[in-house]
C-alpha positions as CSV (number, residue, x, y, z in Angstrom):
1,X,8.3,23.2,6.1
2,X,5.4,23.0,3.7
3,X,3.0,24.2,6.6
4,X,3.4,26.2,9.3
5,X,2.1,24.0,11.6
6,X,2.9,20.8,9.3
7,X,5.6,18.8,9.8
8,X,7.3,16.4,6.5
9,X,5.6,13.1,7.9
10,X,7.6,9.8,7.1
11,X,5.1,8.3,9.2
12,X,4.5,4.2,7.2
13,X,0.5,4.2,8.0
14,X,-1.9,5.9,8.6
15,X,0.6,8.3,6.2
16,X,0.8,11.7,4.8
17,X,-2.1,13.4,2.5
18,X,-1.4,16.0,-0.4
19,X,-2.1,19.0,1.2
20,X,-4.0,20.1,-1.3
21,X,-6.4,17.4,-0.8
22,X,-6.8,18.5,3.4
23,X,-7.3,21.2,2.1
24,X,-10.4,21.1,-0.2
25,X,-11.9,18.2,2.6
26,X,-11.5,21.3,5.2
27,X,-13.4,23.7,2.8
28,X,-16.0,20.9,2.4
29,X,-16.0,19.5,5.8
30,X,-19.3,21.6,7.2
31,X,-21.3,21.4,3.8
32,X,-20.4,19.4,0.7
33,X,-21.9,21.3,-1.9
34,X,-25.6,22.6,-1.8
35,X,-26.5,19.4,0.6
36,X,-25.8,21.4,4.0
37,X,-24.2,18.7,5.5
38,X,-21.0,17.3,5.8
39,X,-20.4,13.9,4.1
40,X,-19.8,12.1,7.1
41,X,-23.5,13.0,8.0
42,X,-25.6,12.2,4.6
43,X,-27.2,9.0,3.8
44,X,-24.9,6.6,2.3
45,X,-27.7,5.5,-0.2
46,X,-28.3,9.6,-1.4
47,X,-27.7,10.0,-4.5
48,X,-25.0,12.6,-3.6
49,X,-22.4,9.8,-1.8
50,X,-23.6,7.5,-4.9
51,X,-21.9,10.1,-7.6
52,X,-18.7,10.1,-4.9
53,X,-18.9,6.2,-4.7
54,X,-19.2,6.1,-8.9
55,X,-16.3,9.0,-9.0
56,X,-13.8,7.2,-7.2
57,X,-14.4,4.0,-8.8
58,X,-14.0,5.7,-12.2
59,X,-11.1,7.6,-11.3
60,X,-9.3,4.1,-9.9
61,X,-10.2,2.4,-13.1
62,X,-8.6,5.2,-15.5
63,X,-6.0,5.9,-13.8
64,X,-4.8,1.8,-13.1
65,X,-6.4,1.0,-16.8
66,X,-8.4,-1.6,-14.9
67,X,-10.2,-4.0,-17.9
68,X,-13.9,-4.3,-17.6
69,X,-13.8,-7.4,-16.7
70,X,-12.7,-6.8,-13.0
71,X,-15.1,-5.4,-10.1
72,X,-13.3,-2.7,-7.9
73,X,-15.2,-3.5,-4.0
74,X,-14.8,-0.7,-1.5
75,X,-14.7,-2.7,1.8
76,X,-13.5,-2.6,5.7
77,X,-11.3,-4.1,8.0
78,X,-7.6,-3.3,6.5
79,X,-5.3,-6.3,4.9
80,X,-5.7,-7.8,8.0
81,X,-9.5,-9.4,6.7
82,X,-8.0,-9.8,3.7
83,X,-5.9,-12.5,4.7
84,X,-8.5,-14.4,6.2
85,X,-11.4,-12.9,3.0
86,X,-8.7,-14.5,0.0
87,X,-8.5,-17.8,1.0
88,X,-12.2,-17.9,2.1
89,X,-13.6,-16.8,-0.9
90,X,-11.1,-18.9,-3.0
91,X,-11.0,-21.7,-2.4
92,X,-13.9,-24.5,-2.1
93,X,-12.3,-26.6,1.2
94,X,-10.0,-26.3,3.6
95,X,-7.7,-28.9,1.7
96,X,-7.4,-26.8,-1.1
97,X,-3.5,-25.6,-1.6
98,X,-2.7,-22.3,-2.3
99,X,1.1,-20.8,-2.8
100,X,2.6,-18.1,-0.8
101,X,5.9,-16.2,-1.6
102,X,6.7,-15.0,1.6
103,X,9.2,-11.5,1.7
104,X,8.1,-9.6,4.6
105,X,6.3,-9.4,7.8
106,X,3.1,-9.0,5.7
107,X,3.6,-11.6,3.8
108,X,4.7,-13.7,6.4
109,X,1.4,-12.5,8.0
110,X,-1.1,-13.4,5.2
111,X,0.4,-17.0,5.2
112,X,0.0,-17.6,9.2
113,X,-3.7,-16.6,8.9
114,X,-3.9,-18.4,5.5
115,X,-3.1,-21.8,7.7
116,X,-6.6,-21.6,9.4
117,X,-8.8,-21.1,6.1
118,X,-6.4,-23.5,4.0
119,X,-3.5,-25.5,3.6
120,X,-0.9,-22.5,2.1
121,X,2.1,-23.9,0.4
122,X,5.5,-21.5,1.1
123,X,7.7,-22.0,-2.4
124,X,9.7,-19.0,-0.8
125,X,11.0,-17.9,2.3
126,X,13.4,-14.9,2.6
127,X,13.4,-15.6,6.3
128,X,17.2,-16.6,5.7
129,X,18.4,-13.8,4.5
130,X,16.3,-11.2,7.0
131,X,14.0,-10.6,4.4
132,X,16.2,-8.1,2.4
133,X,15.6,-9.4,-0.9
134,X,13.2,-10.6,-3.4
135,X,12.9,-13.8,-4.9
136,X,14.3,-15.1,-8.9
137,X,10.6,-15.5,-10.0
138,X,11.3,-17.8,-12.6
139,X,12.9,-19.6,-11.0
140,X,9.9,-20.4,-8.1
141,X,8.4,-24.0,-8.3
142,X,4.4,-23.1,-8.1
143,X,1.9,-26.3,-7.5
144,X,0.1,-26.8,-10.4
145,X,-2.3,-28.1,-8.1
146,X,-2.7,-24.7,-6.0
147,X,-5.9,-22.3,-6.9
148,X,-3.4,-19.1,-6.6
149,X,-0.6,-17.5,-5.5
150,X,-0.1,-15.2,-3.2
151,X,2.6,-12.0,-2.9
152,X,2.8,-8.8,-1.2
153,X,4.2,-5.6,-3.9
154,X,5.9,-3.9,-0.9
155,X,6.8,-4.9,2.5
156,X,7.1,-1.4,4.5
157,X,8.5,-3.1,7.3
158,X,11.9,-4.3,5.5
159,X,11.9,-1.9,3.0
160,X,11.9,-4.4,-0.3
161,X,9.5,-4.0,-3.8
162,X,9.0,-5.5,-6.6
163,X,9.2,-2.7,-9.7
164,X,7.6,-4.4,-12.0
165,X,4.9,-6.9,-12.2
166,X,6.2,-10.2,-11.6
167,X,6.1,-12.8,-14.5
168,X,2.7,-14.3,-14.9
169,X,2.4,-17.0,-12.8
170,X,0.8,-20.4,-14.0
171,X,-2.2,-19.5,-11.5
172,X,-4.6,-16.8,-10.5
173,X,-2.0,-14.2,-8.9
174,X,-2.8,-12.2,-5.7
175,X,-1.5,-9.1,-4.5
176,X,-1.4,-7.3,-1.7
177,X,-0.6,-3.6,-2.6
178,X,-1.3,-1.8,-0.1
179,X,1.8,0.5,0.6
180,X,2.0,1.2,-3.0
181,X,-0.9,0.5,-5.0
182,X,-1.0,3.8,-7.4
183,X,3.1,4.5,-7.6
184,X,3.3,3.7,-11.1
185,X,1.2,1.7,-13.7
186,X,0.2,-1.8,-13.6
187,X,-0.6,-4.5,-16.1
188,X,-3.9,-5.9,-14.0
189,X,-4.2,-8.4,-16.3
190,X,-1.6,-9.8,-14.8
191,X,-3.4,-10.3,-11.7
192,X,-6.2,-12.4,-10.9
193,X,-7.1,-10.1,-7.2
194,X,-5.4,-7.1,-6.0
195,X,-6.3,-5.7,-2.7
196,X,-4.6,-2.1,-0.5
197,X,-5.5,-1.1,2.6
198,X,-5.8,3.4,1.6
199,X,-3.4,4.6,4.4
200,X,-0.3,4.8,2.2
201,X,-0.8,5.8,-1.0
202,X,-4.7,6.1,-1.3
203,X,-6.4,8.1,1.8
204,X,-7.2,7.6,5.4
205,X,-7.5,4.7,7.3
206,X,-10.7,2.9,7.1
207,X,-11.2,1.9,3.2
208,X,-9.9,-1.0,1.8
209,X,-9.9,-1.0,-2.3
210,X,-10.3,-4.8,-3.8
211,X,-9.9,-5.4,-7.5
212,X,-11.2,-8.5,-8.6
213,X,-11.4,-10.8,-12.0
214,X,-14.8,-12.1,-12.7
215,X,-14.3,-15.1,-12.5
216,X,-12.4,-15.4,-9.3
217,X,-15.5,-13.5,-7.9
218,X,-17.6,-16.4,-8.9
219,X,-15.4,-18.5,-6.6
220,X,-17.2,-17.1,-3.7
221,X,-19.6,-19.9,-1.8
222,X,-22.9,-19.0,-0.5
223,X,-22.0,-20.6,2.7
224,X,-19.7,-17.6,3.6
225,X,-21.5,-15.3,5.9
226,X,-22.0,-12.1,4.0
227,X,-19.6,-9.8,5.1
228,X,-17.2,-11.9,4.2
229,X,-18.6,-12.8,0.9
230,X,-16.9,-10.9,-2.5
231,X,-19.5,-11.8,-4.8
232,X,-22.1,-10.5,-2.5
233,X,-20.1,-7.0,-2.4
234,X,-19.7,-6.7,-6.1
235,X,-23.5,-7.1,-6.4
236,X,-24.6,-4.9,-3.3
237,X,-22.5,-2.0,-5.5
238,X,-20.1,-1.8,-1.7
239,X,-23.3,-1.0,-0.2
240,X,-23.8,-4.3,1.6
241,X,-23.3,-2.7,4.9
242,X,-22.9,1.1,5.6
243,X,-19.5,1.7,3.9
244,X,-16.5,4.2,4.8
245,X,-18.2,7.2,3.8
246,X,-15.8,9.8,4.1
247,X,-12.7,7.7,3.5
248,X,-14.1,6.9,0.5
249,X,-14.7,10.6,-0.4
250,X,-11.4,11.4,0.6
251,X,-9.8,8.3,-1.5
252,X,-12.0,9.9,-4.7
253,X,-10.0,13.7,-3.8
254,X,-6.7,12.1,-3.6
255,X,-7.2,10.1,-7.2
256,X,-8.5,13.4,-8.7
257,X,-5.5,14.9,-7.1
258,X,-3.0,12.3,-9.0
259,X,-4.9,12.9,-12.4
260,X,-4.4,17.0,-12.2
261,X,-0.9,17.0,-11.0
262,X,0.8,13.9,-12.4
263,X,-2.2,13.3,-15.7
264,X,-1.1,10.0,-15.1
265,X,0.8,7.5,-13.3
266,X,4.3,7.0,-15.5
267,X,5.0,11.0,-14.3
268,X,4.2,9.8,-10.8
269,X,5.8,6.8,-10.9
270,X,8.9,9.4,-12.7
271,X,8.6,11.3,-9.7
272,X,8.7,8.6,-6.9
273,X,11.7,6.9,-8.8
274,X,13.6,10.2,-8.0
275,X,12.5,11.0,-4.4
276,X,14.1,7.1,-4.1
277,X,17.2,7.9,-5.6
278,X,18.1,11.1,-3.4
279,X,18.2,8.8,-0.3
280,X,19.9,5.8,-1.3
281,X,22.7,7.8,-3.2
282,X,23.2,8.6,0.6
283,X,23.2,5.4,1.9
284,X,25.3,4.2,-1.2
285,X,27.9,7.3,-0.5
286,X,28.3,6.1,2.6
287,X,28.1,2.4,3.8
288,X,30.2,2.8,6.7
289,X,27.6,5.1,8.5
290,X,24.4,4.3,6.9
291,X,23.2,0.7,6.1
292,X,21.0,-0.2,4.2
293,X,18.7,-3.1,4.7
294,X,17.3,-3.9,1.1
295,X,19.7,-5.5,-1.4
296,X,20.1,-2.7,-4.1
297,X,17.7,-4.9,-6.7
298,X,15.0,-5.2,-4.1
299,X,14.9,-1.5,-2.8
300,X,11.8,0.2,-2.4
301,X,9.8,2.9,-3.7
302,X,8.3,3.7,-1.2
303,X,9.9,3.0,2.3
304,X,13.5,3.1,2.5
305,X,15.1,1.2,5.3
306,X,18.4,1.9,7.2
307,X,20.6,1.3,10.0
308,X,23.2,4.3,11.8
309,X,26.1,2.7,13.7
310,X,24.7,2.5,17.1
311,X,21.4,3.1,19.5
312,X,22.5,6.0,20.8
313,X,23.0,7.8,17.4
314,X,19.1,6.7,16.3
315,X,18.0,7.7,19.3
316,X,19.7,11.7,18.0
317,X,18.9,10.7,14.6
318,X,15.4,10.6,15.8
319,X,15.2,13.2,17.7
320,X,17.2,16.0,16.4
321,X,15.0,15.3,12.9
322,X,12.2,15.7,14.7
323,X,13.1,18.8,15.7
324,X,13.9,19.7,12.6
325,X,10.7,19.3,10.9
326,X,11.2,15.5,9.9
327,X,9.0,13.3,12.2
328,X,7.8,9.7,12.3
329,X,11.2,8.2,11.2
330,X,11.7,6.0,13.8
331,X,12.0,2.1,12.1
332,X,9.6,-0.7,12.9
333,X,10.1,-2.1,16.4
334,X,10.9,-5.5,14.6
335,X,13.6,-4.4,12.2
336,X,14.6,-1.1,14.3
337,X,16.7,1.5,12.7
338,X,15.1,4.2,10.7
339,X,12.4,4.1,7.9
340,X,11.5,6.7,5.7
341,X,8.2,6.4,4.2
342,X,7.8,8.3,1.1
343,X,4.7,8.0,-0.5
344,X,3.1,9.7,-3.1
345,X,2.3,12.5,-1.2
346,X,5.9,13.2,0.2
347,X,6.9,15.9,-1.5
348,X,9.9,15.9,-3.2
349,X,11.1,19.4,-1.0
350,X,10.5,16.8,2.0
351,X,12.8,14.3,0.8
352,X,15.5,16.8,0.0
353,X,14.9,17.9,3.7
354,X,15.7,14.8,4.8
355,X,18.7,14.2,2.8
356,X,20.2,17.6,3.4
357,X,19.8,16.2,7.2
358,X,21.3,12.7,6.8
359,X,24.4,14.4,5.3
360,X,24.6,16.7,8.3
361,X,23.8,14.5,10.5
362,X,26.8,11.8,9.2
363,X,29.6,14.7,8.8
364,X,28.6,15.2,12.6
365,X,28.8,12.5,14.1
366,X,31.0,10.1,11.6
């Protein structure tokens, strides 16, 4: 137990914190600094919440190595607007295509709201194979004619990531990153918009981070109304509206968290690579009570997805690691089975928890 009162959460969003950064937001929570009031209570437009805005921003762009020529945006309304935000912003008409590699539920998500904004080309589907895999990437047939293409990194429900960037694709690449955005280093030249929703890897729920490349921010017509408007954003400093105050402030303590701990993201990304490997040794060691949803090149990071041999034994699963300190493991009601979330602020003790639990558990009931 890291906590007394703490459980190891494997919750997949909102997810754990570093306790470290509760911790410094609890000593802060009645008066940040000499202002006498909490952040949640001063002015979004003070000067004080401008140096937080202007802190995490800077801390994002060192540690991601983002190149001056994107704008990082600190909006609202989860992946969920970005869906409907992408397409909006990118393209100039409704017949405009735009490509979607669809690997997940999220994915698979992006593409049905995509269908109202634009006409969304699928050039892959891993509806076939249950979505336990990702696609060849060279070997996907992209519309020259489409404005960009769309992906998600990680899909949390089915437990599948890509580990490296894919290969540059012959159009303006999109990401959705929001269940591991920060888990190692990226080559954002590579991408032409990156978006995460912070309730994985990057804070509470409440902030959504969008990274954007100049001149896909031009893209953005003056007919949009101006919520929903990037280029408005970018030049209203995330100020357009009354941001996410304290999610933000929280976001900035967690990426000043990652720069004293890991320096930088290969030692996190070092670090995450062997909180992975722990569990699916398990699941490798022994196929004929744990299985494994993700084909072994498509495994994630981040959320690793399995099955036990019957109901009744998740139901025990589930409730005996409750008990024992490991909650939230319980899979997504569309997959089932169990999912353990690992962020970057699981700590590698929890993880060894769990596996010390799953080996138990198996000699048990086997």
């Amino acid at each position: 137990m890291v906590h007394p009162h703490r459980n190891y959460n494997f919750s997949a969003g909102p997810a754990t914190l570093p306790l470290s950064v509760l911790q410094k937001a609890q000593e802060q929570l009645l008066s940040y600094g000499e202002t006498g009031a909490s952040v949640m209570e001063i002015s979004h437009r003070s000067q004080t919440f401008l140096d937080i805005l202007d802190s995490a921003r800077t801390r994002l762009r060192s540690l991601l190595a983002i190149p001056k020529n994107y704008q990082i945006l600190f909006l609202q309304g989860g992946a969920r607007l970005q869906f409907s935000m992408i397409p909006m912003n990118l393209l100039e008409s409704s017949d405009e295509l735009a490509d979607y590699v669809i690997t997940g539920s999220w994915s698979q998500k992006a593409h049905q709201e995509a269908l109202k904004e634009a006409t969304p080309n699928v050039v892959w589907d891993g509806a076939t194979h249950d979505y336990d895999r990702l696609p060849q990437w060279d070997q996907l047939a992209f519309n020259p004619s489409s404005r960009y293409a769309y992906i998600v990194s990680n899909e949390t429900i089915q437990g599948v990531q890509y580990q490296s960037c894919p290969s540059t694709a012959p159009l303006p690449l999109v990401c959705d990153a929001s269940s591991d955005l920060l888990y190692r280093p990226l080559h954002l030249e590579q991408y032409g918009l990156l978006y995460a929703c912070a309730q994985k890897n990057l804070g509470p729920a409440g902030v959504t981070v969008v990274i954007i490349r100049d001149d896909l921010l031009e893209r953005s017509p003056d007919r949009l109304p101006g919520y929903l408007n990037y280029r408005l954003h970018a030049e209203q400093n995330s100020l357009y509206n009354t941001p996410p105050t304290f999610a933000i402030y929280l976001l900035d303590l967690v990426c000043q968290s990652i720069q004293e701990t890991h320096g930088n993201l290969d030692s996190l990304h070092q670090l995450n690579q062997e909180k992975a490997d722990l569990l699916y040794q398990i699941l490798d060691d022994h196929p004929d009570f744990y299985t494994g949803h993700a084909q072994s090149d498509s495994r994630s990071l981040m959320n690793v997805t399995f099955q036990v041999p019957s109901e009744n034994l998740l139901d025990r699963f589930v409730q005996e690691a409750t008990e024992a300190g490991l909650a939230n493991l319980k899979g997504h009601r569309s997959v089932g089975g169990v999912r353990a979330s690992i962020y970057n602020a699981m700590p590698l003790d929890g993880v060894k928890a769990l596996a010390e639990f799953m080996i138990d558990f198996k000699n048990r009931n086997a």
